[in-house]
N, CA, C and O atoms as a Maestro MAE file, in Angstrom:
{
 s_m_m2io_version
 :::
 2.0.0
}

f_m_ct {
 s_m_title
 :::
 protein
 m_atom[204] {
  # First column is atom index #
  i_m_mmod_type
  r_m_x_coord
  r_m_y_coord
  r_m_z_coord
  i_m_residue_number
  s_m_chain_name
  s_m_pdb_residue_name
  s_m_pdb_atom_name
  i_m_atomic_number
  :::
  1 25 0.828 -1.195 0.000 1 A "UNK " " N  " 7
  2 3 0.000 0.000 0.000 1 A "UNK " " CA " 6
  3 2 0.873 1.260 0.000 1 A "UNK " " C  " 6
  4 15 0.307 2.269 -0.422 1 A "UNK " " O  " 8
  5 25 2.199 1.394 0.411 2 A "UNK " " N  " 7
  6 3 3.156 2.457 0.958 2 A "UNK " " CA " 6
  7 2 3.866 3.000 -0.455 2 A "UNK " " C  " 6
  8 15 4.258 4.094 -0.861 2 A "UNK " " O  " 8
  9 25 3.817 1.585 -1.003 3 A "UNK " " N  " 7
  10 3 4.954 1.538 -2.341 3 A "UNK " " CA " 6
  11 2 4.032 2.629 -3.106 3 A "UNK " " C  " 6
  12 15 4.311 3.794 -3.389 3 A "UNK " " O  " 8
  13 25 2.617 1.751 -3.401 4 A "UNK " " N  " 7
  14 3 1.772 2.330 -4.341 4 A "UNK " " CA " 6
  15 2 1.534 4.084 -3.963 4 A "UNK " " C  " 6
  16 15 1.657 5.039 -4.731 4 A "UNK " " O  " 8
  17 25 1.338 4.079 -3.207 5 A "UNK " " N  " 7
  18 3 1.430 5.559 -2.353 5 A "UNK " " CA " 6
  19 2 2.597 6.307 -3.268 5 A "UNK " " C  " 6
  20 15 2.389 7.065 -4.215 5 A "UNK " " O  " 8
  21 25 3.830 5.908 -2.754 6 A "UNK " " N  " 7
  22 3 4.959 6.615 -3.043 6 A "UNK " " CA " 6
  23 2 4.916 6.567 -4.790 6 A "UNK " " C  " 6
  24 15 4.907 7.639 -5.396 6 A "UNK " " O  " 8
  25 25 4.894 5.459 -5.428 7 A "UNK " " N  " 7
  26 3 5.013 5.640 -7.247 7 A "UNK " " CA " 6
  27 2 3.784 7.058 -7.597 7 A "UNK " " C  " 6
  28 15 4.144 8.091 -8.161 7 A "UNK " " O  " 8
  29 25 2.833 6.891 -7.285 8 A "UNK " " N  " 7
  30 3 1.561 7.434 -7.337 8 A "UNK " " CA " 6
  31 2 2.280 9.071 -7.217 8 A "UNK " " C  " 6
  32 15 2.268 9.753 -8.241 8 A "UNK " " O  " 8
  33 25 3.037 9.785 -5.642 9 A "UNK " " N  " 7
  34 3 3.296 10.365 -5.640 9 A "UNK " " CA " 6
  35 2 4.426 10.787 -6.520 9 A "UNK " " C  " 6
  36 15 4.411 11.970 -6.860 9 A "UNK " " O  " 8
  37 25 5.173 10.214 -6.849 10 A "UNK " " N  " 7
  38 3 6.927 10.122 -7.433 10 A "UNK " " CA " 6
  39 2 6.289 10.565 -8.963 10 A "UNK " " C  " 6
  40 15 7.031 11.381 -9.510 10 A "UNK " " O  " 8
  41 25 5.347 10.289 -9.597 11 A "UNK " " N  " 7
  42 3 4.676 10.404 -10.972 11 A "UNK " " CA " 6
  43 2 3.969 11.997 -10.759 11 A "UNK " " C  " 6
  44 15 4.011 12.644 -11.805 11 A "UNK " " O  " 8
  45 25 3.600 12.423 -10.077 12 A "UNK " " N  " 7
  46 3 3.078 13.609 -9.723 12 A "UNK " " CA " 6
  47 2 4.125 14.791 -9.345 12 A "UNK " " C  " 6
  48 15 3.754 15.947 -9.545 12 A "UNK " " O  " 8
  49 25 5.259 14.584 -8.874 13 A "UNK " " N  " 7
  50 3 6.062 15.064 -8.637 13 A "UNK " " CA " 6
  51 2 6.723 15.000 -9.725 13 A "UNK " " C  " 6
  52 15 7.112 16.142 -9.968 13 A "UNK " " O  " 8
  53 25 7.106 14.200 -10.613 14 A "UNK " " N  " 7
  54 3 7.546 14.363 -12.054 14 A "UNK " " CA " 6
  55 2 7.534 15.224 -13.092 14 A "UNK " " C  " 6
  56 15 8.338 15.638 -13.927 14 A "UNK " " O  " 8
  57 25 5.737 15.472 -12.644 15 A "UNK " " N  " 7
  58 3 5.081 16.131 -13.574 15 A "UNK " " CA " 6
  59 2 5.095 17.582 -12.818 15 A "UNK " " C  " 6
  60 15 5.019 18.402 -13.733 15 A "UNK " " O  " 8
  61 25 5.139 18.063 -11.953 16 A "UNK " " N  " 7
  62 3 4.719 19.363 -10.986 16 A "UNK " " CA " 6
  63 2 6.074 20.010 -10.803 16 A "UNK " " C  " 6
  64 15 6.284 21.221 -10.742 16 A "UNK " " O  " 8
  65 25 7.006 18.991 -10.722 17 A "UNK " " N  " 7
  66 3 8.348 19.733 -10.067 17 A "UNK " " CA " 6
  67 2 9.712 19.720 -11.095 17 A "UNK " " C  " 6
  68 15 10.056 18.853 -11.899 17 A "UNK " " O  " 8
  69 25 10.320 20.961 -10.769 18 A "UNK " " N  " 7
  70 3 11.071 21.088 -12.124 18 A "UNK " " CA " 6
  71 2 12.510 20.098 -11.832 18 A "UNK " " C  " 6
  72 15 13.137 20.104 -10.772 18 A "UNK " " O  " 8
  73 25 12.690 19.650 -12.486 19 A "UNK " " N  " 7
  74 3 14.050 18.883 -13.238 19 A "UNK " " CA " 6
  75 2 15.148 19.544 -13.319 19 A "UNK " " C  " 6
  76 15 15.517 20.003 -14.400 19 A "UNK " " O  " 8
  77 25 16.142 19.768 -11.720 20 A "UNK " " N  " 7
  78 3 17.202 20.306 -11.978 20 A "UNK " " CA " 6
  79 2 18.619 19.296 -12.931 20 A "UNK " " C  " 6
  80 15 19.629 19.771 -13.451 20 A "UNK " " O  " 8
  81 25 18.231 17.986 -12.881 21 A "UNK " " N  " 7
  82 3 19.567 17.528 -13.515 21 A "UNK " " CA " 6
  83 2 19.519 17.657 -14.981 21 A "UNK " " C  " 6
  84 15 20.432 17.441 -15.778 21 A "UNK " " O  " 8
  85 25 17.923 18.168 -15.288 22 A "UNK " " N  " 7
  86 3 18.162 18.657 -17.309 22 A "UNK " " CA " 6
  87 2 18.642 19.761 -17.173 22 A "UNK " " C  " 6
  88 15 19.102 20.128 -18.254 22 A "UNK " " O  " 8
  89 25 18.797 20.595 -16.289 23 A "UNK " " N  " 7
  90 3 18.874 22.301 -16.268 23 A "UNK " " CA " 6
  91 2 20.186 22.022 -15.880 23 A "UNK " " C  " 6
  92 15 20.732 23.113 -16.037 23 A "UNK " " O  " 8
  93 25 21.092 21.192 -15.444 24 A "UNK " " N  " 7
  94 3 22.336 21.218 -15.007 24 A "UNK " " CA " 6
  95 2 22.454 22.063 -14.044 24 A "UNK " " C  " 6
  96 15 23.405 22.789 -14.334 24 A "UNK " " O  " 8
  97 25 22.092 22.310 -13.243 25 A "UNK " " N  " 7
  98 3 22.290 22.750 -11.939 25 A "UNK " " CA " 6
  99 2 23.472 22.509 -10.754 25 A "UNK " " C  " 6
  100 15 23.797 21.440 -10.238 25 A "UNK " " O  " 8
  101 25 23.878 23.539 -10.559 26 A "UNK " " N  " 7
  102 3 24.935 23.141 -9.953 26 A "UNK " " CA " 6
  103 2 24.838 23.368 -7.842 26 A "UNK " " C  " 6
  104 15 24.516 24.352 -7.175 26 A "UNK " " O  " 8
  105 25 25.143 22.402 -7.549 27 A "UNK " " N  " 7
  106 3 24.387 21.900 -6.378 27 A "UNK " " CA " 6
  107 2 25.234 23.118 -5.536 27 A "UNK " " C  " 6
  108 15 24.602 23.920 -4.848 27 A "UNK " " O  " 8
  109 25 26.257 23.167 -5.615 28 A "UNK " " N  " 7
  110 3 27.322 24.327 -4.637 28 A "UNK " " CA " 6
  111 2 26.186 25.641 -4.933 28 A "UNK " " C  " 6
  112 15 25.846 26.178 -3.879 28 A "UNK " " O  " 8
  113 25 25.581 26.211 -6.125 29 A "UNK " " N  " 7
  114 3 25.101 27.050 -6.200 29 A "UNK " " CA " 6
  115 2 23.559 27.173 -5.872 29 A "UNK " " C  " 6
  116 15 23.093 28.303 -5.726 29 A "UNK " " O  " 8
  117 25 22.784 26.115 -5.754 30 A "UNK " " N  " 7
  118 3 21.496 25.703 -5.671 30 A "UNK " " CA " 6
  119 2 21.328 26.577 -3.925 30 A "UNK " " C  " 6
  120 15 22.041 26.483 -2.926 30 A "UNK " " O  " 8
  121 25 19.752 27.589 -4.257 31 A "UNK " " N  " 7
  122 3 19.323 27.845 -3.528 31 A "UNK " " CA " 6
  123 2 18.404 26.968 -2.400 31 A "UNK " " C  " 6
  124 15 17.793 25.947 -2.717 31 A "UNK " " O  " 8
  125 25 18.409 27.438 -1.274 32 A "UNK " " N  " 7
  126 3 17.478 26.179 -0.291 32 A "UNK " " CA " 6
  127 2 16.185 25.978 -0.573 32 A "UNK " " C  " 6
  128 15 15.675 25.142 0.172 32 A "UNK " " O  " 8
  129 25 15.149 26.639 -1.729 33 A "UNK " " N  " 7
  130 3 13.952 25.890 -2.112 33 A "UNK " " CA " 6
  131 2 14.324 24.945 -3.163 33 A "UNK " " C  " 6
  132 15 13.441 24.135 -3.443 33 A "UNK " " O  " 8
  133 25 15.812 24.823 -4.044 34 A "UNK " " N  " 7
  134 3 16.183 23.835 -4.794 34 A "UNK " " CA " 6
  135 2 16.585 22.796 -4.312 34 A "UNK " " C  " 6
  136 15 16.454 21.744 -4.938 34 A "UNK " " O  " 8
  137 25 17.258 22.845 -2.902 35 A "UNK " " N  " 7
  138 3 17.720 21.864 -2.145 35 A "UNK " " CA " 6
  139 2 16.955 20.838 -1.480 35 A "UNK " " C  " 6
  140 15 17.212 19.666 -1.204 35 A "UNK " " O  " 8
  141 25 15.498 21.907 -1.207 36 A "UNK " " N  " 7
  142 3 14.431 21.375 -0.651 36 A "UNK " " CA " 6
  143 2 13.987 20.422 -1.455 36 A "UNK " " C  " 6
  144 15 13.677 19.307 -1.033 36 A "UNK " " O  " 8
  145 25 13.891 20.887 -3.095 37 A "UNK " " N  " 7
  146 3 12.914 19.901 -3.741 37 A "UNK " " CA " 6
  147 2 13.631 19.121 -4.052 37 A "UNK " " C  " 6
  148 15 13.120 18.010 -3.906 37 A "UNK " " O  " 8
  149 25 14.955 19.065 -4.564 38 A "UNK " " N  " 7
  150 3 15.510 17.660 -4.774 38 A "UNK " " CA " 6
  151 2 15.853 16.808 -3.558 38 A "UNK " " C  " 6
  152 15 16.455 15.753 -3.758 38 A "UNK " " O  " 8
  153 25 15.544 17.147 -2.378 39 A "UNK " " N  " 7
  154 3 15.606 16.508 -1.239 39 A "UNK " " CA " 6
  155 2 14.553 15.370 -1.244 39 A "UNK " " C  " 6
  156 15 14.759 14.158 -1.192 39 A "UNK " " O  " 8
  157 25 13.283 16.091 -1.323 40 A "UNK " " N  " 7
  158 3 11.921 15.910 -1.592 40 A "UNK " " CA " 6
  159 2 11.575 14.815 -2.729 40 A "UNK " " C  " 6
  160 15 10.621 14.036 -2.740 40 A "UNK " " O  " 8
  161 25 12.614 14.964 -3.690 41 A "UNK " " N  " 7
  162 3 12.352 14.061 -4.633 41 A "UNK " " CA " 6
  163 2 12.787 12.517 -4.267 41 A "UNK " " C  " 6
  164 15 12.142 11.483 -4.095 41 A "UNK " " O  " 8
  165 25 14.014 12.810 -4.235 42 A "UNK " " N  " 7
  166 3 14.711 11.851 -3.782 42 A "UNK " " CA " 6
  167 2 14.329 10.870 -2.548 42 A "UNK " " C  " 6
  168 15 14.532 9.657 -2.589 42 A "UNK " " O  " 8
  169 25 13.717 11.589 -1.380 43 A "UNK " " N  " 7
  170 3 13.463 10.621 -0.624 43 A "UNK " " CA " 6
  171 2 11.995 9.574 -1.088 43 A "UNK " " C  " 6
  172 15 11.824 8.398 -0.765 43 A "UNK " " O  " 8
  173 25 10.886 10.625 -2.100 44 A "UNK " " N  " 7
  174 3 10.162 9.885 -2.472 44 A "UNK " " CA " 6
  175 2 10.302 8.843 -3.589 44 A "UNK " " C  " 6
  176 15 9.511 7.909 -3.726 44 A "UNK " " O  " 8
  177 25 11.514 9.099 -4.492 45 A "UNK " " N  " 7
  178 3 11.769 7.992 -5.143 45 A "UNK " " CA " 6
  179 2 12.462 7.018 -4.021 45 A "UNK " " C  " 6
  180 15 11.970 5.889 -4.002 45 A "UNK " " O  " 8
  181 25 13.264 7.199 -3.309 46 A "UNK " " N  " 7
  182 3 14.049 6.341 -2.809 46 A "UNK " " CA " 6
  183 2 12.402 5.102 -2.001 46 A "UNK " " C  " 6
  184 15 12.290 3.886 -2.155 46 A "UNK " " O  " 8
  185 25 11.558 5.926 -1.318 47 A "UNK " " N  " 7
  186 3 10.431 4.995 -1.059 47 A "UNK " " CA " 6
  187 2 9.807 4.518 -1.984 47 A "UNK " " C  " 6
  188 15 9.212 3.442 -1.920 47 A "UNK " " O  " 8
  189 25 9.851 5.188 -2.883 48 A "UNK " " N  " 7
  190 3 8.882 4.093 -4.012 48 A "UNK " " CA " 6
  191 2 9.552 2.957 -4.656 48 A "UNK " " C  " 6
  192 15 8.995 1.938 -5.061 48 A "UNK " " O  " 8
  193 25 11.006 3.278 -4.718 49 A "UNK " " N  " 7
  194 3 11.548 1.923 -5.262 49 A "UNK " " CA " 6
  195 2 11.837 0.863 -4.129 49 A "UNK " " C  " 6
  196 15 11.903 -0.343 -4.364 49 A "UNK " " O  " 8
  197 25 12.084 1.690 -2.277 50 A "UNK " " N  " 7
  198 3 12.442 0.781 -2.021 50 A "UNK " " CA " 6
  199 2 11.322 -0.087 -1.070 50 A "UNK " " C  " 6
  200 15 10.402 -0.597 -1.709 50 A "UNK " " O  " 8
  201 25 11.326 -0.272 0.255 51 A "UNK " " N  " 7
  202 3 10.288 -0.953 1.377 51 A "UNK " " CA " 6
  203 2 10.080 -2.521 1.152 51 A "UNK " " C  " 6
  204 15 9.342 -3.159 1.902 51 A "UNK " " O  " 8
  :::
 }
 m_bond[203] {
  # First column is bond index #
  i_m_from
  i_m_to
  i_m_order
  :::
  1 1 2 1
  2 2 3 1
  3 3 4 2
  4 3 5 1
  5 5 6 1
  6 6 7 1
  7 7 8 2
  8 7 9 1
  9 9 10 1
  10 10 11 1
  11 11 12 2
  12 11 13 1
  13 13 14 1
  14 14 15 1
  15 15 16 2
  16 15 17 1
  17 17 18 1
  18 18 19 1
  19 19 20 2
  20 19 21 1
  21 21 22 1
  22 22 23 1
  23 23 24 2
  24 23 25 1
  25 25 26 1
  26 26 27 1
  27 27 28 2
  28 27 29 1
  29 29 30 1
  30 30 31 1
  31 31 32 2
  32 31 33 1
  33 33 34 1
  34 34 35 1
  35 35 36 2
  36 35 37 1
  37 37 38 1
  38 38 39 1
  39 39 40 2
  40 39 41 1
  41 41 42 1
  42 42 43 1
  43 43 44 2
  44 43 45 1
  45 45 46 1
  46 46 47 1
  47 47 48 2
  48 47 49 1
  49 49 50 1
  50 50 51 1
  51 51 52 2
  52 51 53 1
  53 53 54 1
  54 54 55 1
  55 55 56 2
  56 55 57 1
  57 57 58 1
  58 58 59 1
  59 59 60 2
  60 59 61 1
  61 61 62 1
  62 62 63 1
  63 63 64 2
  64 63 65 1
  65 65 66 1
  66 66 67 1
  67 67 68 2
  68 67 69 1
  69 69 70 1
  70 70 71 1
  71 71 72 2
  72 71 73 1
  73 73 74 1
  74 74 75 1
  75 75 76 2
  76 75 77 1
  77 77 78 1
  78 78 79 1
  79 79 80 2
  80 79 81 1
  81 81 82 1
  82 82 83 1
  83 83 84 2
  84 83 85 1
  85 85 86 1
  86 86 87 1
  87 87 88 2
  88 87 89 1
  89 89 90 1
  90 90 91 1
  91 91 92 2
  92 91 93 1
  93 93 94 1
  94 94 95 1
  95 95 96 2
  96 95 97 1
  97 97 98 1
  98 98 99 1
  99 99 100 2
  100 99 101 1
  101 101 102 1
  102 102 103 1
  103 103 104 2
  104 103 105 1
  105 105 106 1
  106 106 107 1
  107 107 108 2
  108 107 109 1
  109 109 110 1
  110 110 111 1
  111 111 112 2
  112 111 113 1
  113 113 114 1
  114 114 115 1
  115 115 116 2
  116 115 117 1
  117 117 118 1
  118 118 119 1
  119 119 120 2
  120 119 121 1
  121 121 122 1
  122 122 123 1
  123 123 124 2
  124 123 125 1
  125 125 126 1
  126 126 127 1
  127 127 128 2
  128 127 129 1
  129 129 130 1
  130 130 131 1
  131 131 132 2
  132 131 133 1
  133 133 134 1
  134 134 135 1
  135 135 136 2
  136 135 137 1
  137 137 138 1
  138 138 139 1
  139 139 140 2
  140 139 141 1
  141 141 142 1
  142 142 143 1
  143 143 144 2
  144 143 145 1
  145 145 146 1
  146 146 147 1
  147 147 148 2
  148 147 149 1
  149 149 150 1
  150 150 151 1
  151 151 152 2
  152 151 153 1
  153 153 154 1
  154 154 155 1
  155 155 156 2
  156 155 157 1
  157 157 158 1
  158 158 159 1
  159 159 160 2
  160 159 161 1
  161 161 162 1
  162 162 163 1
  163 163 164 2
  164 163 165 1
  165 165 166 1
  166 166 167 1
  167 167 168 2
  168 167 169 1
  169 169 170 1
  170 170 171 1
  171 171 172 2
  172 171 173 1
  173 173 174 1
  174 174 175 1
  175 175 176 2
  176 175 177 1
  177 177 178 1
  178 178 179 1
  179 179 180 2
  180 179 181 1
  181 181 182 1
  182 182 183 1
  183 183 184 2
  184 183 185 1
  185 185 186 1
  186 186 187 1
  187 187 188 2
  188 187 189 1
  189 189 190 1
  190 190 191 1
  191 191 192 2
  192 191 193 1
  193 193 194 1
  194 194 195 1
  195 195 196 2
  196 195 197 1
  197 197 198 1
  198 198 199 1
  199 199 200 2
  200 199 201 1
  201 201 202 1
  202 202 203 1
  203 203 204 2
  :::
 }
}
């Protein structure tokens, strides 16, 4: 149920949140609402692939 949760979310977040590794972004320079969202991303992929 947790997994499905998290893909569900991870697909929504795909679509809503911008894509710093196409923009090449450079993490030393990344402001803290960029830090936030790839934080954000990451932990929800990391749950959807893992549990």
């Amino acid at each position: 149920m947790k997994k499905k949760f998290f893909r569900l979310l991870a697909g929504i977040n795909k679509k809503l949140l911008p894509s710093y590794s196409k923009k090449r972004l450079d993490l030393a320079k990344a402001s803290n609402l960029q830090k936030a969202v790839i934080g954000w991303k990451l932990y929800v992929t990391k749950r959807a692939l893992g549990d």
